[in-house]
C-alpha angles and dihedrals in degrees: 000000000000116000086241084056100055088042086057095049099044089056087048090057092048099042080054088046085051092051089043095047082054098050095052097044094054092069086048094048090049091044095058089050095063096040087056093047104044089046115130084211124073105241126200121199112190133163136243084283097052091254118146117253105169141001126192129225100260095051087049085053092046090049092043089222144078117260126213119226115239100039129109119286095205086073086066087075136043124301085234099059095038102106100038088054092045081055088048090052106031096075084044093058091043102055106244105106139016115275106264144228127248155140138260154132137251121258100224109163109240093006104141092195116040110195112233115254125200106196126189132181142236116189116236111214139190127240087256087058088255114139117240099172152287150302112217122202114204113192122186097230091163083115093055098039083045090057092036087061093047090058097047091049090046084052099053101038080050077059107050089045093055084060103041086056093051104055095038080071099071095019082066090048090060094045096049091050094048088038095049084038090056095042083053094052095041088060096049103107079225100064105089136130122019093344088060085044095055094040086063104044077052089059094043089058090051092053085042085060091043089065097041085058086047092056091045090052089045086055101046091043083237100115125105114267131199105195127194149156115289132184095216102209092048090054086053094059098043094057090035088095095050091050098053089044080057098047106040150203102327087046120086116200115199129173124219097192110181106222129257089040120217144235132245132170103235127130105264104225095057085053090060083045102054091049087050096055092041097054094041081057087054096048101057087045083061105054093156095048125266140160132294121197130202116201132171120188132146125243122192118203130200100185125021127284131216108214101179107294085358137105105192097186118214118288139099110287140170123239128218112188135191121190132183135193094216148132085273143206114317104226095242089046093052093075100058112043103099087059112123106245103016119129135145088201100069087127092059101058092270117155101186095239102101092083100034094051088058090050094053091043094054096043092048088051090056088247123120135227130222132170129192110193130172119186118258085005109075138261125262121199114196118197122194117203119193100251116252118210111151112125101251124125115265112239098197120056094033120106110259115270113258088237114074120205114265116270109261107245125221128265119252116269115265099016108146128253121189102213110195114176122141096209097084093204091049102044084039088058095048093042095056090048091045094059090044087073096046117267130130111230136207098204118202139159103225148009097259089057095039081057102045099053091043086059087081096041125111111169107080112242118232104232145358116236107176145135123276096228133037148143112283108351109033124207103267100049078044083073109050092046094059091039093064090063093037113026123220091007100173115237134185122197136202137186134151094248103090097185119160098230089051085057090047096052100043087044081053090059103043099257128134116233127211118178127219137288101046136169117231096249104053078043083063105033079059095057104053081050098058097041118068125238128224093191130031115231124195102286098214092072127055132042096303090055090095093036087055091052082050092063102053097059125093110265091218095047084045088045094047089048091054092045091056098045086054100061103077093087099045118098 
């Protein structure tokens, strides 16, 4: 063959490898566009300048708008974070470092709530190794750094609380004995006049104090809780009174009760809390008077639900709503509200615990919380409450029974009590009241010594009054040491952690609790209960006298008055 004719036929053979090439690459080409389309992630293609070359279907849904080709990318994000993304991308485009990760928003005209984009790069190359830009990937991750601030904020409320528990713990010990300090000076004959005066303003502070350590315990979900079954509209009702005496007369309360009403399993008493602190909260916000409105509903959920910082997950709950009609919650002020210690009423006297204590309640609870507030238009606080439907009788909601319990007697004269607690002012306190009713008491600091003088004792003590916790042996294991010589020895323990497992635990085993601080009356009252008795003695004298009054008064009117006591330090 002639040289012209192979010439001919290798140009033949490459003008058929250049078709072919085409054709292959049609379908690749295509290929890629889909791929870049369909995709569930937004993609960015821009050149060597940081001009857009291509966008993909699901970025032009996240920024709500079309985009040109041939513009600048960095227009796709805020003015504000411009720069600092055009120093993330520039190494990348001119070839001395990988493209990097990082975070962002986009940049939607008019958009109040930009979802939060992690974008990360891949280099696009010629066939020479030149870059000739980049491949950016845009992924929505609002929903992780959602649930990554709800776990920063658990953990430091966890922390707080922790503390909170911790130091609730000593700070009891000091009030009981101050408390039990001021009882034993009010009922000298000689205290009369200002030095009575001043004894009980110091025993007001220190209840003042008690309640400060409750809320702090409510916030930290450490706080001792009796739950029990509650018809929630009848709850309502019953603590409707007490809230329009506290809010007065340019408030109107009205109630919106869905019908049948529900159950939950809550104790009762932090549910009246919860709706007082919540309509205290109301009432300030409505400073020229409004309305307040108490519902109550169910909602059932089959996936979960986000309600501002919370995750309700599915399930039938019952819904407790307050709404005001008040100036409302500024939007840099909402996040924060559940915060321990924030408040923008410090010069009126508030502590930043209000809130804070209902969201350790409900949670507590294992409800939920959420609030819904728009400036000049009013606040509304939803609260979930795991539904309750087994067939059991409410206590709660139900009128009182016509037969009241039997008064508890006091117990016989010089019967022994061991008393073990480590703090001296407060076990010195408690022995002397103690003796004033009549028991005689074996004082000691701790378990091992406890142990060690009832070695030689022979008479069986009547009952075991001692701390929770202790160095060595602690309470508990106090008990059952004791109970293997004198079965069934009744013993009734006190600390100042009040934590719910610890009650539990004691109520398992057959142990009162009484948290600190106490007064010394309800200490002894506590103890004539917990003892038995061989012989009755006239209730109305003696240290149950004021635990048998107790008993004839109705447990909603009691509850609603302590309720009410309580509300001075809640703000």
């Amino acid at each position: 063959m002639s040289s012209g004719g192979w010439r001919n036929r290798l140009r033949r053979l490459g003008w058929r490898k250049t078709r072919l090439i085409e054709r292959l690459a049609q379908p690749l080409d295509e290929l890629l566009t889909a791929l870049v389309q369909d995709s569930t992630t937004g993609l960015l293609i821009i050149d060597r300048a940081g001009r857009i070359v291509r966008v993909n279907e699901t970025l032009r849904r996240m920024l709500g708008a079309d985009v040109a080709a041939g513009g600048p990318a960095l227009t796709l994000f805020p003015p504000e974070e411009r720069a600092e993304i055009w120093e993330a991308l520039a190494p990348a485009l001119a070839g001395r470092r990988p493209p990097s990760r990082f975070a962002t928003r986009l940049g939607r005209p008019g958009a109040a709530d930009e979802p939060a984009m992690e974008v990360s790069g891949v280099v696009l190359r010629e066939a020479d190794g030149s870059i000739s830009g980049l491949i950016l990937r845009l992924s929505d991750i609002s929903v992780q750094k959602r649930l990554e601030a709800q776990l920063a904020h658990s953990q430091k409320l966890q922390a707080v609380g922790q503390l909170a528990g911790g130091i609730a713990h000593d700070f009891n010990n000091l009030l009981t004995a101050i408390i039990g300090a001021a009882d034993m000076v009010l009922v000298r004959p000689d205290t009369a006049g200002e030095a009575r005066e001043d004894v009980v303003q110091i025993r007001r502070s220190a209840e003042r104090g008690a309640a400060l350590v409750r809320q702090l315990l409510a916030f930290g979900r450490q706080q001792t809780l009796q739950p029990r079954i509650v018809r929630v509209n009848a709850a309502i009702t019953d603590i409707a009174d007490l809230l329009r005496r506290l809010l007065g007369g340019r408030v109107v309360l009205e109630l919106d009760l869905e019908t049948p009403g529900r159950m939950v399993r809550v104790d009762p008493s932090q549910l009246d809390q919860v709706l007082v602190n919540l309509a205290v909260n109301a009432r300030d916000a409505m400073p020229e008077g409004g309305r307040l409105i108490l519902r109550s509903g169910h909602v059932t959920l089959f996936r979960p639900q986000s309600r501002g910082s919370e995750t309700i997950p599915p399930g039938r709950y019952v819904m407790i709503e307050v709404e005001d009609s008040g100036v409302g919650i500024p939007p840099e002020v909402l996040p924060r509200i559940f915060d321990p210690f924030f408040t923008t009423r410090r010069e009126h006297g508030g502590n930043g615990l209000g809130l804070s204590t209902v969201h350790g309640i409900v949670r507590q609870s294992d409800g939920f919380l959420a609030v819904e507030s728009e400036a000049g238009r009013g606040s509304r606080f939803r609260i979930y409450l795991p539904r309750h439907d087994v067939a059991e009788q409410a206590t709660v909601g139900l009128p009182a029974p016509a037969v009241l319990p039997p008064a508890i007697a006091a117990p016989a004269a010089g019967r022994l009590v061991v008393l073990v607690e480590d703090e001296e002012p407060v076990r010195r306190l408690a022995e002397r009241a103690l003796r004033q009713q009549g028991w005689r008491v074996l004082g000691t600091e701790n378990a091992e010594a406890a142990l060690a003088m009832l070695a030689t004792q022979h008479e069986a003590p009547a009952a075991l009054v001692s701390d929770v916790v202790m160095p060595g042996i602690d309470g508990p294991a106090l008990v059952r040491q004791l109970r293997a010589r004198w079965p069934g020895l009744p013993a009734l323990l006190v600390s100042g952690y009040a934590a719910e497992t610890l009650r539990r635990d004691l109520a398992a085993e057959d142990m009162r609790f009484l948290p600190k601080p106490y007064t010394l009356k309800a200490l002894t009252a506590a103890l004539a209960e917990a003892v038995p008795q061989a012989a009755a003695e006239d209730p109305a004298k003696g240290p149950a006298a004021g635990l048998a009054a107790g008993l004839t008064k109705d447990p909603a009117s009691q509850r609603r008055g302590d309720t009410f006591r309580s509300i001075q330090t809640i703000k």
